[in-house]
C-alpha angles and dihedrals in degrees: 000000000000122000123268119222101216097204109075076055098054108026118054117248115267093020128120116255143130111010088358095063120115122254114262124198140193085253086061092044097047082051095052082050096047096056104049081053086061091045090057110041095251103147097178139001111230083220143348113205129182145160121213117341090007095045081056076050092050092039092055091040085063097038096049104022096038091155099049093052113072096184126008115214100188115179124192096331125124118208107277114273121206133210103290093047076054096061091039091069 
């Protein structure tokens, strides 16, 4: 028996998905975060915390919403690099 690929089955044709997916940063996700805090009232967070790639969420929450974040906890996590930083290295 041949093997199946699962995802025609699973992702719509056409649509974006695996490999062809687009890209998706810490500055998107804040952003997401930050907008469901607005949905639902919520001014200011006594505190993000985050390790790894949450604790790159919790270092952008301080540096670009400096007035919704009281106290910042970040564990084992350097600031989020882009592209260019990549090639650097």
């Amino acid at each position: 028996m041949a093997a199946l690929d699962p995802i025609p089955l699973i992702r719509p044709q056409g649509r974006p998905g695996g490999p062809d997916f687009p890209d998706v940063t810490v500055n998107d996700w804040v952003n997401s975060q930050l907008a469901l805090a607005e949905r639902l009232d919520i001014d200011r967070w006594a505190v993000v915390i985050g390790g790894s790639l949450g604790g790159m969420q919790a270092l952008y929450w301080a540096v670009h919403h400096p007035g919704r974040v009281a106290n910042c906890v970040v564990l084992a996590a350097a600031p989020p690099t882009d592209r260019a930083e990549y090639c650097l290295q």
